[in-house]
C-alpha positions as CSV (number, residue, x, y, z in Angstrom):
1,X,-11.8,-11.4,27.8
2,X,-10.8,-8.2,30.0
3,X,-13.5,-5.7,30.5
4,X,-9.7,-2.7,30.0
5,X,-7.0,-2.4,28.2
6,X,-4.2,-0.1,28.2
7,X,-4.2,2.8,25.8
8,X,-1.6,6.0,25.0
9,X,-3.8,9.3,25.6
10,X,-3.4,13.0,25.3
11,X,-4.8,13.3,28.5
12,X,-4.5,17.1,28.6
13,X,-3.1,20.1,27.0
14,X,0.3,20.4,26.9
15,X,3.7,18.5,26.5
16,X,3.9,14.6,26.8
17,X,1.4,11.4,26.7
18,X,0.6,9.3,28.9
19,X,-0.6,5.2,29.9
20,X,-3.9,5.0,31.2
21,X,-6.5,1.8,31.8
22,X,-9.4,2.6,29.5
23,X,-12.6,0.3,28.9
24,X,-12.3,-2.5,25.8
25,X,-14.6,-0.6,23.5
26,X,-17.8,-2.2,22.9
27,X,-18.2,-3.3,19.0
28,X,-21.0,-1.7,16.8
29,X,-23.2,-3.2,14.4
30,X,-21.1,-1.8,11.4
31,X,-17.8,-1.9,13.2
32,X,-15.1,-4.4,14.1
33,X,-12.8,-4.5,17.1
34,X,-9.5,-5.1,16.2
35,X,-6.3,-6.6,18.6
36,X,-3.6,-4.4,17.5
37,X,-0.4,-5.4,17.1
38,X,1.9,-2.5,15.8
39,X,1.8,0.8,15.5
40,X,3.8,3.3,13.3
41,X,4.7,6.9,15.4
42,X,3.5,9.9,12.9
43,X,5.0,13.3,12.7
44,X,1.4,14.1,13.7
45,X,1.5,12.1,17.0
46,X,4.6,14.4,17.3
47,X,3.1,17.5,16.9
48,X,0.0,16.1,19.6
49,X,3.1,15.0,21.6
50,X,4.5,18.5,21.8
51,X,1.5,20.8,21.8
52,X,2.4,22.9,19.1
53,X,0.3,25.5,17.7
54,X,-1.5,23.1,15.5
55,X,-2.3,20.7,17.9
56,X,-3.1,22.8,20.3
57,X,-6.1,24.1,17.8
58,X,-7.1,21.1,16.7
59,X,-6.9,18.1,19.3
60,X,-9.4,18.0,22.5
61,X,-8.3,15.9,25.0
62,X,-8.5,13.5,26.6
63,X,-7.9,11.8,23.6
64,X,-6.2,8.3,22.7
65,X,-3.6,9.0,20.1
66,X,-2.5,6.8,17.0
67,X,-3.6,6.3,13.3
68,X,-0.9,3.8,12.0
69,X,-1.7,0.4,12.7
70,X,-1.9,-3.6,11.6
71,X,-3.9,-6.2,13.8
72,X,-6.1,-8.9,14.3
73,X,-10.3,-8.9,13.7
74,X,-11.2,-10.3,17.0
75,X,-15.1,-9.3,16.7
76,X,-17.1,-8.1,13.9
77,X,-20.8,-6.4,13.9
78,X,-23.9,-7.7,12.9
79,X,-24.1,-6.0,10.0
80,X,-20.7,-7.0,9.2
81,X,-20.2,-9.9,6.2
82,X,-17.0,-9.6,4.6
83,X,-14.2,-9.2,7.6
84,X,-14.2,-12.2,9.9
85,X,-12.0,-13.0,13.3
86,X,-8.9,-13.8,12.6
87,X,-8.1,-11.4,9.5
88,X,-4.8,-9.5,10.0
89,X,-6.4,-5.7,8.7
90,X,-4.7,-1.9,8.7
91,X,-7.0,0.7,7.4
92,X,-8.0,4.3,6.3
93,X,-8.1,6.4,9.3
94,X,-9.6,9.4,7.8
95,X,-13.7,8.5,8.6
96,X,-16.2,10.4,6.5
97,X,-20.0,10.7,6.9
98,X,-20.3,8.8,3.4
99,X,-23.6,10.8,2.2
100,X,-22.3,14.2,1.9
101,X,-21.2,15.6,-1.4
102,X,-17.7,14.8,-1.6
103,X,-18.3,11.4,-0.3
104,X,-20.7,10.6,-2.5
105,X,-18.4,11.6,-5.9
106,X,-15.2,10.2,-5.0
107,X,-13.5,12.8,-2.4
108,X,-14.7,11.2,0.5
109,X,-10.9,11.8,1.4
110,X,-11.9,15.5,1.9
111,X,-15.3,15.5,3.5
112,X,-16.1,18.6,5.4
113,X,-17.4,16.4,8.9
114,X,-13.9,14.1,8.9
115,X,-12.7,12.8,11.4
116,X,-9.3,11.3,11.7
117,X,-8.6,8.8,14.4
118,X,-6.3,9.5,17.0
119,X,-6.9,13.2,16.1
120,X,-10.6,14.0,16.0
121,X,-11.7,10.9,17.8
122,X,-10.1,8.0,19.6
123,X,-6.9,6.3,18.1
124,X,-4.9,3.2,17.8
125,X,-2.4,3.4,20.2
126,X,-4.2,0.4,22.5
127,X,-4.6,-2.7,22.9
128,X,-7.9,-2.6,21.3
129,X,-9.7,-0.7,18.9
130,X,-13.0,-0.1,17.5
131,X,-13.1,0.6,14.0
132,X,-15.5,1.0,11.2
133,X,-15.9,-2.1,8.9
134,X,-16.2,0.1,5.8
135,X,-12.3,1.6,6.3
136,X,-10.8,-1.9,7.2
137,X,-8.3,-2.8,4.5
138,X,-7.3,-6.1,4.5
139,X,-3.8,-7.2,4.5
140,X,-2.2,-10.0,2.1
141,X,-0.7,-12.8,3.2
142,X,2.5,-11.4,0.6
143,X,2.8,-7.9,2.6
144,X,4.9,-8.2,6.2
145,X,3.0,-7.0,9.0
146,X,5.8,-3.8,10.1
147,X,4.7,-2.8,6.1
148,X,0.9,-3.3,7.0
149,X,1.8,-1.1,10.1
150,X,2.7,1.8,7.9
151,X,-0.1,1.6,5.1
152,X,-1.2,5.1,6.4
153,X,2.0,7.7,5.7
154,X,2.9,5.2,3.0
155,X,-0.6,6.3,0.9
156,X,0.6,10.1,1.8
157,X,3.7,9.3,0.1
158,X,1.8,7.6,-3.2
159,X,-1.0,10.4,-3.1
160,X,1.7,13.1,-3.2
161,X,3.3,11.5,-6.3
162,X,0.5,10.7,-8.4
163,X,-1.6,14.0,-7.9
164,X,0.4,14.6,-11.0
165,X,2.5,12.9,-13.5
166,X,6.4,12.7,-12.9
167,X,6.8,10.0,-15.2
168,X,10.1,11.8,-17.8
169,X,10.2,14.6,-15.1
170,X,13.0,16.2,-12.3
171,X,11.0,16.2,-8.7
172,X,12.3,17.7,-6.1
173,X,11.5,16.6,-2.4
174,X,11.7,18.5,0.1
175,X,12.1,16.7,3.4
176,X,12.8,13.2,3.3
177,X,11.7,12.1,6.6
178,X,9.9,8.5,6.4
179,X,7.1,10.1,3.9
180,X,9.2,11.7,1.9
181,X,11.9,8.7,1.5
182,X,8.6,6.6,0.1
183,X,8.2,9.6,-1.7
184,X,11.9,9.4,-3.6
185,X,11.3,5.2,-3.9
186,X,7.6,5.6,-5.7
187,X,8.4,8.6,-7.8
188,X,11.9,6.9,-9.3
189,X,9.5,3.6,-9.5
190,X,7.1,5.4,-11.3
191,X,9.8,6.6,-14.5
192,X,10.9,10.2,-12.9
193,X,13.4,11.3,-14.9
194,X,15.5,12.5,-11.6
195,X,15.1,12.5,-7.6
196,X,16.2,15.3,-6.0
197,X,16.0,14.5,-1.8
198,X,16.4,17.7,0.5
199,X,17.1,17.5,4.0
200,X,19.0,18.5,7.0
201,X,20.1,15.2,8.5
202,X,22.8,13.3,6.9
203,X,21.6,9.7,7.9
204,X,18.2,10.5,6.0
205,X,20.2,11.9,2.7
206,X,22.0,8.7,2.6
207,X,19.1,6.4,3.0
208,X,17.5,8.7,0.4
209,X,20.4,7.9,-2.4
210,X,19.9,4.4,-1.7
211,X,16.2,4.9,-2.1
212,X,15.6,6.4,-4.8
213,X,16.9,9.8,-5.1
214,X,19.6,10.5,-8.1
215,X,20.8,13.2,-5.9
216,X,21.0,14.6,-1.9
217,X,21.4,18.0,-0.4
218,X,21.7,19.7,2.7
219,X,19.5,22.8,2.8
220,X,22.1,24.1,5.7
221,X,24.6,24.3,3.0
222,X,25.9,27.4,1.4
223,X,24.5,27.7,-2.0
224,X,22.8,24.3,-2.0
225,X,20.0,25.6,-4.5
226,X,22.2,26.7,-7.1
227,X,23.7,23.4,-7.3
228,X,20.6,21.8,-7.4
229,X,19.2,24.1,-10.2
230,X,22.5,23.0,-12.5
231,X,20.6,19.7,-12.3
232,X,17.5,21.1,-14.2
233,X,17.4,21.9,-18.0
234,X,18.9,25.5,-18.3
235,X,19.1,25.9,-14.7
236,X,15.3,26.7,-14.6
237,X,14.1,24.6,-12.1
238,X,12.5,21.4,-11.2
239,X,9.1,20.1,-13.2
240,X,7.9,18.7,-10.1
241,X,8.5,19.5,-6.2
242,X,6.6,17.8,-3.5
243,X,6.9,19.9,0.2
244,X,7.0,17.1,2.7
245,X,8.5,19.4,5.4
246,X,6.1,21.7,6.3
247,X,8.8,23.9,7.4
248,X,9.1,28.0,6.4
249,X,12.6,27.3,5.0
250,X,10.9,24.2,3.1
251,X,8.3,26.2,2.0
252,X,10.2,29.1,0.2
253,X,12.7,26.7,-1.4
254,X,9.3,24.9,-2.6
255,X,8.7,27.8,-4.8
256,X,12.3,28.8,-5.6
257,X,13.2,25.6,-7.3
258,X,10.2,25.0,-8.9
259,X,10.4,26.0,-12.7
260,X,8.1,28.2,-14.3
261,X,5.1,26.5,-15.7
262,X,6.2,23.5,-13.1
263,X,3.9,21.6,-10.3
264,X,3.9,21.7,-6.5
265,X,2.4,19.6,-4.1
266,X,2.0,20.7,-0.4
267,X,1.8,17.7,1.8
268,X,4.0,19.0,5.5
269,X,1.8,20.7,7.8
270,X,3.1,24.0,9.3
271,X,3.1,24.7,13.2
272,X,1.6,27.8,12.2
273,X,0.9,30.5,9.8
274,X,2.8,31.2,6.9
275,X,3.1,34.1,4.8
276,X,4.5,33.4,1.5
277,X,4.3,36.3,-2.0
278,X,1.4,34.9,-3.8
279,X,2.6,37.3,-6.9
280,X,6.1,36.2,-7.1
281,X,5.8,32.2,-6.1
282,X,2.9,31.2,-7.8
283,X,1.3,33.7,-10.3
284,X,3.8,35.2,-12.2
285,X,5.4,31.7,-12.7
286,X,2.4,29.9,-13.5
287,X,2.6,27.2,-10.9
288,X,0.1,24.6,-11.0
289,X,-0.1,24.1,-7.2
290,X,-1.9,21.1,-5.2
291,X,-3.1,20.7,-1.6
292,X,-2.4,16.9,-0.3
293,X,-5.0,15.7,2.2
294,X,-4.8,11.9,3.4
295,X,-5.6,9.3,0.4
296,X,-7.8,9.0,-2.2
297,X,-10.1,6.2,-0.5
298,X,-9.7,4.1,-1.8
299,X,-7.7,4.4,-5.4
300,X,-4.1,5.5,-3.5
301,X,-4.6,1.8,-1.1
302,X,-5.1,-0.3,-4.6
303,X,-1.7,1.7,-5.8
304,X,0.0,1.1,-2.5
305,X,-0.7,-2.2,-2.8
306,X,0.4,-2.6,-6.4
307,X,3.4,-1.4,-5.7
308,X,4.5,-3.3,-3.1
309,X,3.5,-6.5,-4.7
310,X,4.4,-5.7,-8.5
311,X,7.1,-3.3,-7.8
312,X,8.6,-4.9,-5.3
313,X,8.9,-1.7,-3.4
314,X,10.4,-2.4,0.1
315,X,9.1,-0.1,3.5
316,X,11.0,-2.1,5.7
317,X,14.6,-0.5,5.8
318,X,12.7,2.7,6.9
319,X,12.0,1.5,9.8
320,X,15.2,2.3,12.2
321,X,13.5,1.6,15.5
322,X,11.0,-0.6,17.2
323,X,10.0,-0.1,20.7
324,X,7.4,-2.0,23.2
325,X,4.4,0.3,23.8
326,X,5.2,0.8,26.9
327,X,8.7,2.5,25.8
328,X,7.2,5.3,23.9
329,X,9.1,8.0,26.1
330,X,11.8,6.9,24.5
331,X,10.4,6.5,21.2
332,X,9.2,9.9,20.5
333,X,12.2,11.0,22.0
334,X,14.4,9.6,19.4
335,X,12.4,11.2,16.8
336,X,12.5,14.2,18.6
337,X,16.4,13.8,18.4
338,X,15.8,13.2,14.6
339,X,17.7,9.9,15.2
340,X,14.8,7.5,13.7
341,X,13.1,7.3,10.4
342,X,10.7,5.1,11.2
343,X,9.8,4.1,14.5
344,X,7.0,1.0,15.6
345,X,5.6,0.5,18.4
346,X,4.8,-3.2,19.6
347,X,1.6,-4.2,21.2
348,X,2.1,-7.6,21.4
């Protein structure tokens, strides 16, 4: 077996990625090393891609990049009885120290030493990968391996969702990139009353309406909000918005469609600050508002599951380009372009 592989690193700060020949990582008692095989590109890996202001505060490189992923067990840890070789495994990037308080009752999803991979420590995007045994899901033999691939933004989607119930409700979502399109699927799936997609780019609206949403419109549009509040009982807004956008403009139509008494879940990450009228927004309208943080681990991988197998809900026509790893120039470029949806990288 090689002593390197190639991996994808953020070798320094600034724009870009680039190939490099890195050791095989060596496996841990507690850990398994995993052949990958695909890779799904996240709006994070964009934001690391470009340097913005968030990644610029949060990454340290060099780092190797990645957290979407499905491969092969090729080694497991001493310590290590119910993975073996062989087993096709994604899993729950988001690593906690599992004795702290939140770990320890159930929010292990927001423990205060995370680390995520591919952000806060070393990534997927190579051909091998060391990975803790405890965050290794397992992958049924039902589930296609692109699906397996995109576990990860597919768990944002279904933790967005069901932080509240929109079962009989409107929801509004606000950016229907590839999160927000699982978003429209899950939330119609799980009895919303009506879908409401938001978003700038034509090809996503109408993938949205075919996914889903009752109803599509283009925030560049004059009057698009008004049109959208005819939708909702006496024009008063939607019960339920979920902000996949992270955008300003996403943002403050957030809390201008959202009824009074309604819900909001924040799930898009801003490049940077935003100032929004607490007063106005959120007080005096009694919002009931929700911060989104990865998955519950791991309740929101049993429902991801369960919906895919009993709902026969269907990730695959969201994924509008695949590329071989050594490609990905041209595959963050064509999400750059806001061209793709999806995009996979293969590892072979």
């Amino acid at each position: 077996m090689p002593d390197t592989m190639e991996a994808l690193v953020k070798a320094s700060a600034g724009r870009g990625m680039a190939l490099e020949t890195r050791p095989r990582p060596a496996c841990g008692e507690n850990d398994v090393i995993i052949r990958i095989r695909k890779t799904g590109i996240c709006g994070t890996d964009v934001h690391i891609y470009q340097w913005d202001h968030w990644a610029a505060s949060r990454v340290h490189p060099p780092l190797v990049v990645g957290h979407e992923f499905v491969g092969i067990i090729e080694e497991v840890g001493a310590e290590v009885d119910h993975l073996k070789p062989g087993d096709l495994v994604s899993g729950e990037g988001h690593i906690g120290c599992g004795v702290c308080y939140f770990c320890r009752t159930g929010q292990g999803h927001i423990c205060r030493q995370m680390q995520i991979i591919g952000v806060d420590r070393d990534g997927c995007f190579a051909h091998h990968f060391c990975f803790p045994a405890a965050n290794v899901w397992k992958v049924r033999p039902e589930i296609p391996a692109d699906a397996a691939a995109i576990f990860d933004p597919y768990g944002n989607a279904m933790h967005t969702v069901m932080a509240q119930s929109v079962a009989g409700k409107t929801v509004a979502i606000i950016g229907v990139g590839a999160i927000g399109l699982m978003a429209c699927k899950i939330a119609a799936v799980a009895g919303a009353l009506s879908v409401f997609a938001v978003d700038p780019q034509e090809h996503k609206r109408s993938l949205a309406l075919r996914y889903g949403a009752s109803e599509a419109f283009d925030p560049n549009e004059t009057a698009w909000k008004q049109r959208l509040l005819r939708h909702t009982r006496e024009s008063s807004g939607v019960d339920v918005v979920l902000e996949m956008s992270g955008s300003r403009s996403g943002l403050q139509a957030t809390f201008e469609l959202v009824r009074p008494g309604g819900e909001v879940a924040l799930l898009g990450i801003p490049p940077s600050d935003v100032t929004l009228n607490l007063a106005e927004s959120i007080i005096f309208k009694a919002i009931t508002l929700r911060g989104i943080n990865g998955r519950l681990m791991f309740e929101t991988w049993y429902q991801c599951e369960q919906f895919l197998l009993e709902h026969k809900v269907d990730l695959l026509p969201l994924i509008t380009h695949r590329f071989p790893y050594r490609e990905y120039q041209e595959a963050f470029a064509v999400l750059e372009r806001g061209e793709a949806v999806k995009v996979i990288l293969e590892w072979g």
